[in-house]
C-alpha positions as CSV (number, residue, x, y, z in Angstrom):
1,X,-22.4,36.9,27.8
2,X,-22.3,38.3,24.1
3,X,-24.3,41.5,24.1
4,X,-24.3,42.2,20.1
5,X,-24.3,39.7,17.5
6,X,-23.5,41.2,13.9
7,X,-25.3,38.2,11.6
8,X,-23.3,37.5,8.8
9,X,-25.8,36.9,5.2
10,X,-24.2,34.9,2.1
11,X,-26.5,34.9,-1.2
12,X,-27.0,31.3,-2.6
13,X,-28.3,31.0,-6.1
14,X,-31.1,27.9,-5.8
15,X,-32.1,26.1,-9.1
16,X,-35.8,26.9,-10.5
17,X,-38.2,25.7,-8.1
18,X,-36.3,25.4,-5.2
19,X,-36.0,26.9,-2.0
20,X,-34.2,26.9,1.0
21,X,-35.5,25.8,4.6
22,X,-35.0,24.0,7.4
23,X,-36.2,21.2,10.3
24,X,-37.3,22.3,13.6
25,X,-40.3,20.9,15.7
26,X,-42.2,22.1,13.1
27,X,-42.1,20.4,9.4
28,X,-41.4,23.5,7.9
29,X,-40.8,26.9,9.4
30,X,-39.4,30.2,8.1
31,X,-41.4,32.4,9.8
32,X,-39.6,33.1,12.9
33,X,-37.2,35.9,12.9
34,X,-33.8,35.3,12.8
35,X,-32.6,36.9,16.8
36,X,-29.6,38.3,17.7
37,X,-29.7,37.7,21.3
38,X,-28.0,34.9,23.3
39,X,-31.8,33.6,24.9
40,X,-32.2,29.8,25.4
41,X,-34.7,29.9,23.0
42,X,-32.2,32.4,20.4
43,X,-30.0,29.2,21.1
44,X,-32.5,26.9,20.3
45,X,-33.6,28.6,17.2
46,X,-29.7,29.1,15.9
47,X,-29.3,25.1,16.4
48,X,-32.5,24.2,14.8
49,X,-31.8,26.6,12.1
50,X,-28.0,25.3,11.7
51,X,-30.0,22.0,10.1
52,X,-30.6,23.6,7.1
53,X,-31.5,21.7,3.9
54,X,-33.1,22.1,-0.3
55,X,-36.6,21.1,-1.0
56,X,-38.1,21.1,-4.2
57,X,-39.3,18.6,-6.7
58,X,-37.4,15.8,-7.7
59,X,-35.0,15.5,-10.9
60,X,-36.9,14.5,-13.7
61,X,-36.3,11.4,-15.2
62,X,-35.2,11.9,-18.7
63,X,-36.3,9.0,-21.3
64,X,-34.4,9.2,-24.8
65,X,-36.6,7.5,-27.6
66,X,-34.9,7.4,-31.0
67,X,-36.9,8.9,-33.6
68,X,-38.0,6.9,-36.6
69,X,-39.4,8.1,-39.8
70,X,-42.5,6.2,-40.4
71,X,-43.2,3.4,-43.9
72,X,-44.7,5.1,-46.3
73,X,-48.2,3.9,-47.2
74,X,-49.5,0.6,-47.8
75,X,-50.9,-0.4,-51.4
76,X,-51.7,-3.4,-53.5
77,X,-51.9,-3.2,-57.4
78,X,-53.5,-5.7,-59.1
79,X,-52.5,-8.7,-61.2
80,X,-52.5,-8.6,-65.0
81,X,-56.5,-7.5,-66.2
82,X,-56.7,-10.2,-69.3
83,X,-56.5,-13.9,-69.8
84,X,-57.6,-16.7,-72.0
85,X,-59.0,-19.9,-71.7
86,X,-56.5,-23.2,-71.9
87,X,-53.1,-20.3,-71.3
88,X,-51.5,-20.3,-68.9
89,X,-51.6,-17.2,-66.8
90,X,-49.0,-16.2,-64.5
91,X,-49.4,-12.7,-62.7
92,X,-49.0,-11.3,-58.9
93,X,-51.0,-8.8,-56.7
94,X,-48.1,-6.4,-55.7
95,X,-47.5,-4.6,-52.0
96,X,-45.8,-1.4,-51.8
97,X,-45.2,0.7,-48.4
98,X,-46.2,-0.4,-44.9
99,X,-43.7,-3.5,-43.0
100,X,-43.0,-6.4,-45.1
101,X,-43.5,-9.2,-44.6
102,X,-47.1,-9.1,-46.4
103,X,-49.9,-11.9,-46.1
104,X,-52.5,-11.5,-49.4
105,X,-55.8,-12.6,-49.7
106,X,-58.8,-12.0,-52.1
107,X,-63.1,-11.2,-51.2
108,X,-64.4,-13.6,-53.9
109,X,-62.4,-16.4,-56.0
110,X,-60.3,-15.8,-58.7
111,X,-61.6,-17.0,-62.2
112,X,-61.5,-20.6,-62.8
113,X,-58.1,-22.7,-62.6
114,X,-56.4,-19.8,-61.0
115,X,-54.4,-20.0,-57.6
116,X,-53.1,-17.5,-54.7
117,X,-49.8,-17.5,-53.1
118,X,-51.0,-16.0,-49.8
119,X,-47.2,-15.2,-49.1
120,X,-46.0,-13.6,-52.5
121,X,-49.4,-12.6,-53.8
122,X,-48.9,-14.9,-57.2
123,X,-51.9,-15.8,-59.4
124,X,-51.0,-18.5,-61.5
125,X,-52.6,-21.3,-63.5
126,X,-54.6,-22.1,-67.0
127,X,-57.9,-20.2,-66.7
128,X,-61.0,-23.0,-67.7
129,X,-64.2,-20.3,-68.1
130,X,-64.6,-17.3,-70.0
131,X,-66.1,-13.8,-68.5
132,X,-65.4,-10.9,-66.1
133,X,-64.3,-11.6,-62.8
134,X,-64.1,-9.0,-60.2
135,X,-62.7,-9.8,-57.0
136,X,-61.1,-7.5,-54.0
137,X,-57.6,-8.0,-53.5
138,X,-56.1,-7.4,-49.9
139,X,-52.5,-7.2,-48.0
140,X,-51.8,-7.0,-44.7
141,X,-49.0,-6.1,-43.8
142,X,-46.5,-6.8,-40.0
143,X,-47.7,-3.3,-38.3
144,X,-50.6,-4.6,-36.9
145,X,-52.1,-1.0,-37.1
146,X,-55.5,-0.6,-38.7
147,X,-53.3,0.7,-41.4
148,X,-51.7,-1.9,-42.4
149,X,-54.5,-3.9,-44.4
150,X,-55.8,-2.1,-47.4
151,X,-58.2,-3.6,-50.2
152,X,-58.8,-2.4,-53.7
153,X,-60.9,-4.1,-56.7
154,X,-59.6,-6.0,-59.2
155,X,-61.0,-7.3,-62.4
156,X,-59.5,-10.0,-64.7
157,X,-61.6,-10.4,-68.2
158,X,-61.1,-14.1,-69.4
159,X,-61.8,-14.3,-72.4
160,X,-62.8,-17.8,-74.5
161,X,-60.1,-20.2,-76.1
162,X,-58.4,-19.4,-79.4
163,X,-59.7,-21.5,-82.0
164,X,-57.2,-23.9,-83.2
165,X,-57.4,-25.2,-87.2
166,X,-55.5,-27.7,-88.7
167,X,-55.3,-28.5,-92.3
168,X,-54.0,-31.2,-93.9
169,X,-51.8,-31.6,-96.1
170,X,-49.6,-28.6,-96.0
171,X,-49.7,-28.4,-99.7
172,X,-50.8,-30.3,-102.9
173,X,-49.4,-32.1,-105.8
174,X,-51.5,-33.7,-108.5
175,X,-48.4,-34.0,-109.9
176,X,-47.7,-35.2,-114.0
177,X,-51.3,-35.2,-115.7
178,X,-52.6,-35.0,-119.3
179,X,-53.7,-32.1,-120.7
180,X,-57.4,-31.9,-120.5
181,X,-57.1,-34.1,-118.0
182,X,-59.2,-34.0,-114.5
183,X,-57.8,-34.4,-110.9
184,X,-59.4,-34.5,-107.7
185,X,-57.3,-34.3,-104.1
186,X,-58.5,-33.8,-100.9
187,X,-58.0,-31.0,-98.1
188,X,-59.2,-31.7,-94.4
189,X,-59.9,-29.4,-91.9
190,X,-59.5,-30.4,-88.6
191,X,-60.4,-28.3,-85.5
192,X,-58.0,-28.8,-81.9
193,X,-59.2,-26.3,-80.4
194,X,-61.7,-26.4,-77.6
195,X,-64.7,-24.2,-79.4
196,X,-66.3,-24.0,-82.5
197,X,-64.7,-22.5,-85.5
198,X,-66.3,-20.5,-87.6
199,X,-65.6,-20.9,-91.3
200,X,-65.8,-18.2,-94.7
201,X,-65.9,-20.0,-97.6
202,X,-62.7,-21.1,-99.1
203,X,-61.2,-19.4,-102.7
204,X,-58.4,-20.2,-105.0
205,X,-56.2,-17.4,-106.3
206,X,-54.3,-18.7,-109.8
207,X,-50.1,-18.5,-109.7
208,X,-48.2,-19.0,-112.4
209,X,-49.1,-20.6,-115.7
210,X,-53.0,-21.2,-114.1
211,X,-56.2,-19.4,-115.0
212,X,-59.3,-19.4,-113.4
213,X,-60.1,-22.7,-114.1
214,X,-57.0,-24.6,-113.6
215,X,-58.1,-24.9,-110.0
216,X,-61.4,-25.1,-108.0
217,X,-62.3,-25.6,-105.1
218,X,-65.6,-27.7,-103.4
219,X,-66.0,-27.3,-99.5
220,X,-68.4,-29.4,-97.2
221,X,-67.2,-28.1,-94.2
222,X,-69.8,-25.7,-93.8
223,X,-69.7,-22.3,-91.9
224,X,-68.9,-23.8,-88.4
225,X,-66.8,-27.0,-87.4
226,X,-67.5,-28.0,-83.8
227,X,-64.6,-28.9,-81.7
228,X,-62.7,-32.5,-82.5
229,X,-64.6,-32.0,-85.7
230,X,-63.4,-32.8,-89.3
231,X,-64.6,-32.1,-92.7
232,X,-63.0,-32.2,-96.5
233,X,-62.5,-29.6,-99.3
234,X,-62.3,-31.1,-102.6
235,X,-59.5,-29.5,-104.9
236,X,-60.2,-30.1,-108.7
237,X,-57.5,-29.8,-111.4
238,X,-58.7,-29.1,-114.6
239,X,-55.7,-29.6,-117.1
240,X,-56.6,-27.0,-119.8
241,X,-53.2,-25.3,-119.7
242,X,-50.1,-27.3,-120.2
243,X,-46.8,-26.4,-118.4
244,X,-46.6,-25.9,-114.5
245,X,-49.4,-23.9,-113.1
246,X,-49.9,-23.7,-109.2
247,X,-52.2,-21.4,-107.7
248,X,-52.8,-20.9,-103.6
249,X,-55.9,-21.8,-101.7
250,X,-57.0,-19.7,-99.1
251,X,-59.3,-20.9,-95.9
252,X,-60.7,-17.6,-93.6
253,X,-61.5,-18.8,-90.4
254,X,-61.7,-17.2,-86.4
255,X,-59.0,-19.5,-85.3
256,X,-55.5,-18.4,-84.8
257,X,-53.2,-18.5,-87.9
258,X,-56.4,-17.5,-90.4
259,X,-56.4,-17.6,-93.2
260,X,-54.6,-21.2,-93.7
261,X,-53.3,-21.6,-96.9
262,X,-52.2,-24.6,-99.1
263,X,-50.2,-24.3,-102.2
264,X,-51.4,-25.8,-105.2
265,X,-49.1,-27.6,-108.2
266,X,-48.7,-29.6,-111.3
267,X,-47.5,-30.3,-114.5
268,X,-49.5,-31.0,-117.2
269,X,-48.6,-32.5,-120.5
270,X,-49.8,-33.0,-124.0
């Protein structure tokens, strides 16, 4: 029989946590005394202690997300603010931020004769009414966060057709005349457009080798000419001076290209 039993003690260094125990008839036991006799039950308890073992939580599961730096934020700009009636017009709504792709819509129709490209945000066509439209323009963009549709209000000012004038012919000749003599030739207006023009009354400026009453000037086109319309000015030659006068007319007007002017000649002989 051993009489003395000198226990021998290591130092084990046991992660955060953990700690050291082990199985007997119990789940978990450490509060029995170690004994240094050789009793059954010293036996028993050496053999049960001999099954030693860690407990503690179990390793964490690590997860490794790659870090992303997020879009910056979504906006739409609005398409060109002016436009006129019978131009064409040719302008976008414009994302910026979020994830492409975009889809774009508008809250309320675009003035008359223009068009949506849902997938590039293009307005295009020839606008047919005049006025202030205001609509909301929206994007959404491929998040499918709340923060990926914005809205903001637009307003596009159409304003009415130019007023087109034609005049015919481009100039006039009364060519050779007597002196003293009296010409007549004939100017017509003509208006294209698709409004009224509004007509000044028309004047003569003397050139060369005219006076003031070389040429004159007799209008029945009034001070508006409806659209398709026509009317004549009568140009009179009054040969007082002999040589080569010429002298310009002059035709204010609203449409486009105002004044229209038409030169003036002859030659008038003794």
């Amino acid at each position: 029989m051993v009489s003395n039993i000198t226990p021998s003690y290591h130092t084990i260094s046991l992660p955060t946590n953990h700690h050291l125990g082990y199985h007997s008839r119990r789940p978990y036991d450490t509060t029995e005394p170690p004994s240094t006799s050789c009793s059954p039950t010293a036996t028993r308890n050496r053999a049960t202690a001999a099954r030693f073992g860690f407990f503690g939580p179990p390793a964490p599961r690590l997860a490794f997300r790659e870090r992303t730096t997020p879009p910056p934020p979504l906006t739409v700009s609005c398409p060109t603010a002016t436009a006129q009636v019978g131009v064409a017009y040719s302008s976008a709504l414009t994302a910026a931020g979020g994830v492409a792709p975009y889809t774009f819509s508008t809250i309320g129709s675009p003035p008359a004769g223009l068009t949506l490209n849902s997938g590039t945000g293009a307005l295009t066509g020839t606008p047919s009414t005049a006025g202030a439209v205001t609509i909301t323009a929206k994007v959404v963009d491929s998040s499918g966060l709340a923060a990926g549709t914005v809205t903001r209000a637009c307003t596009i000012t159409v304003s009415p057709a130019a007023s087109q004038l034609s005049v015919t012919p481009a100039s006039v000749s009364f060519g050779t005349v007597k002196h003293y003599s009296l010409e007549v030739k004939t100017v017509t207006l003509k208006n294209t457009g698709a409004s009224a023009v509004s007509l000044a009354s028309p004047s003569i400026t003397p050139g060369a080798g005219a006076d003031r009453y070389t040429f004159s000037e007799v209008s029945l086109c009034g001070h508006s000419l409806a659209a398709g319309k026509s009317c004549p000015i009568y140009v009179v030659l009054f040969g007082d001076v002999v040589g080569a006068p010429s002298a310009t007319l002059k035709i204010p007007n609203n449409a486009v290209g105002s004044p229209q002017t038409v030169p003036l000649s002859a030659t008038v002989t003794r």
